[in-house]
N, C-alpha and C positions, 0 to 999 in steps of 0.2 A: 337681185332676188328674182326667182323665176316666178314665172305669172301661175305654175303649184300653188307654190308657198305664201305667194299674194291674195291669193281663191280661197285659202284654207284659214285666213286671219278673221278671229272674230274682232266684230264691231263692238262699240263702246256705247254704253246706252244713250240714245237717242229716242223720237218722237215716235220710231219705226219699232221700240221695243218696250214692254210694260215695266209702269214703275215697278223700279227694287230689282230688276234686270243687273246683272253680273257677272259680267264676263270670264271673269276667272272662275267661279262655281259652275258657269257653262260650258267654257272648255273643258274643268275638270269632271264634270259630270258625263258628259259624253265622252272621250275616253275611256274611263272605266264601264258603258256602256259597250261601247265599242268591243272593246277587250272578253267584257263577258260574253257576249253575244257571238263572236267571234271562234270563240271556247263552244260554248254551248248549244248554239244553232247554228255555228259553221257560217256565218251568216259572211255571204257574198254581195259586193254592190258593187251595179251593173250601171255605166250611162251618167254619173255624176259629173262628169264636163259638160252637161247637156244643163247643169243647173246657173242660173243667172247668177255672179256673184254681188250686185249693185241690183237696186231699183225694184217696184212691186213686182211680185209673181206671187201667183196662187195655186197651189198645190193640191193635186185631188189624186185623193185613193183609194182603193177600196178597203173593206173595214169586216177584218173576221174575228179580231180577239184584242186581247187588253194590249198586245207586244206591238202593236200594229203606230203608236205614236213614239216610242222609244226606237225600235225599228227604224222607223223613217228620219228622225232626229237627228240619231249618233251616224249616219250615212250622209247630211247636208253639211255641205262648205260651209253653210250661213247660218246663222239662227234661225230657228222659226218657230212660229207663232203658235200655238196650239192653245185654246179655251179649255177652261178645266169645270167643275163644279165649286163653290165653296166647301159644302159636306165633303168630298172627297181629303180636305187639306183640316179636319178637326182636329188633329195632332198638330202641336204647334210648329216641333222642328220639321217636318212634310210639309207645312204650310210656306215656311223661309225658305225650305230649296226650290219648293214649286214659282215662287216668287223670285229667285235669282235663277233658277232657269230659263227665265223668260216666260212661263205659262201665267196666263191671265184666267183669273177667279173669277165667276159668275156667277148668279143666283140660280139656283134651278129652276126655277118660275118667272123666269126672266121672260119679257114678252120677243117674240121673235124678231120685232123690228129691231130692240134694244142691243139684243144681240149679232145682229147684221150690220146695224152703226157702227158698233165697235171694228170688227173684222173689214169694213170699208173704209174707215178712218188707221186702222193700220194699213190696208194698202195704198192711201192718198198719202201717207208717211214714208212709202217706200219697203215697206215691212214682204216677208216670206211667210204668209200664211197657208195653213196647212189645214184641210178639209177633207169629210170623210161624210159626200153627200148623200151616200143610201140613209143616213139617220141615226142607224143605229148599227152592231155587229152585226151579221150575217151568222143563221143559226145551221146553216149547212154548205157554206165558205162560196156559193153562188152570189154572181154580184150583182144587186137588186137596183131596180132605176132609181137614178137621180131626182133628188127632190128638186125643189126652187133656188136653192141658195146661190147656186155657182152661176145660175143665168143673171142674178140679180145684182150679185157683188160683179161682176163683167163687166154688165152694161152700165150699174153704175159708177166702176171706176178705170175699167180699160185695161184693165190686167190682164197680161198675156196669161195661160194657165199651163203646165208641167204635168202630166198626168205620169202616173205612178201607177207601179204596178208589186203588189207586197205578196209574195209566196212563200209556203208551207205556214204561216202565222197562224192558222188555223189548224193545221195538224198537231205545231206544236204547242198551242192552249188555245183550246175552244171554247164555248160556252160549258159552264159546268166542270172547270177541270180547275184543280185543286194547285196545281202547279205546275209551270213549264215541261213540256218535255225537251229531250234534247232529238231535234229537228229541223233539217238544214230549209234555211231559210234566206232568200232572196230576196232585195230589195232594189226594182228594178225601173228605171227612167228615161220616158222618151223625149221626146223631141217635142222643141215649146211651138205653141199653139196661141195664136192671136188672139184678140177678143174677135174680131171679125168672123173665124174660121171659127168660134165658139158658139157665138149669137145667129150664122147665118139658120138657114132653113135645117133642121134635123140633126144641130150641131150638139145640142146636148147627147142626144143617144150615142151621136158619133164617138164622141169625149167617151163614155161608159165603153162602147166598145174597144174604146182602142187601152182604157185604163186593166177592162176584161182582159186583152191578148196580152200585154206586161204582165201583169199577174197570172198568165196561163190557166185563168179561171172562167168556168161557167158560166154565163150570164142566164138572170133569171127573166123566164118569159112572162109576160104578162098581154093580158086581154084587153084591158083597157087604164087608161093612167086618170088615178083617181084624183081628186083635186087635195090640196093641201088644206090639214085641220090640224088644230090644237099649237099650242104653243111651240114647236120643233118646226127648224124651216129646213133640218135636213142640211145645215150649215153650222152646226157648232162641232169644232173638230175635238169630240171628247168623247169617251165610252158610252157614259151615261147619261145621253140628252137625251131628254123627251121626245118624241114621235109619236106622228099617231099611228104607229104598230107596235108602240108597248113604249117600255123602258129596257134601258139593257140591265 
């Protein structure tokens, strides 16, 4: 069997994947993600020998629209980890595939540490978590600085990190738009990144620029880096988490 075909087997649930996780609903799931995406936005991926297929890594991307977690998904060798809302999964059968996709259900008032527990203990499990540290979508596809999350889950679990870079997601569903367009879309992977090279001096901005050049996107300037408030640490990899620059 060639080390492809080995890369591309999913795992069997484990401590690294949330209860009710199933393999078969996630390989078929992404597939037909695949497929569609494929059709629809052309979607090309760029760099995916570059992804760990064993052991934690942590994923960072930047975050323009709702496509940007399927997107990145049906492109990984592995499973990964992605936090959801409960409100999001109120239809029961939405609720079962989000649950055998591997997406783990949270409170939306979850306190921020509770929610960092989690996504540190799937990386102390070995798990492919996937994070989208501006907070929240990007209302003009500029990729705005990193909150706290990713220095924190790092330092406290040593995870190398994979930065990602997701293009046209925004052109083809922005904020406000009623349904996809069809818009070729690139999802694109560099080269992993230590905790060392993560945590050293200036290492987070670094991370943002270099996730900026993969995504061939803007970075947005800022004057000074405000401190982190409210519930959102800027680390739940899901549309709709809280921050304190709104809600998505």
């Amino acid at each position: 069997m060639s080390s492809r075909r080995q890369g591309t087997r999913e795992p069997r649930r484990s401590d690294a994947t949330p209860a009710g996780y199933g393999p078969r609903v996630y390989g078929l799931s992404k597939w037909l993600l695949r497929m569609w995406a494929r059709v629809w936005f052309r979607l090309r991926l760029e760099g995916m020998s570059k992804v760990p297929t064993t052991g934690s890594v942590l994923v960072v991307a930047n975050h323009t629209s709702y496509l940007d977690p399927p997107l990145l998904a049906c492109g990984m060798p592995r499973p990964v980890l992605f936090l959801a809302q409960k409100g999001l999964a109120k239809f029961l059968p939405l609720r079962w595939w989000l649950r055998k996709a591997g997406v783990g259900l949270i409170d939306r008032n979850a306190p921020s540490k509770d929610v960092l527990r989690t996504l540190s203990d799937a990386l102390t499990n070995g798990a492919c978590v996937a994070m989208f540290p501006e907070g929240t979508r990007s209302a003009d596809g500029l990729v705005a600085p990193f909150r706290s999350g990713v220095e924190f889950l790092v330092r406290r679990t040593g995870a190398p990190v994979l930065p990602v870079g997701i293009q046209g997601a925004f052109e083809a569903f922005p904020r406000g738009a009623n349904f996809p367009r069809p818009k070729k879309c690139i999802v694109r992977v560099g080269d992993l990144w230590t905790s060392e090279r993560v945590l050293a001096a200036g290492g987070i901005e670094a991370l943002r620029h270099e996730v900026a050049r993969l995504a061939k996107a803007t970075m947005l300037q800022t004057f000074e880096a405000k401190p982190q408030v409210g519930n959102g640490p800027g680390a739940i990899p899901v549309d709709s988490s809280p921050s304190a620059r709104g809600r998505t």
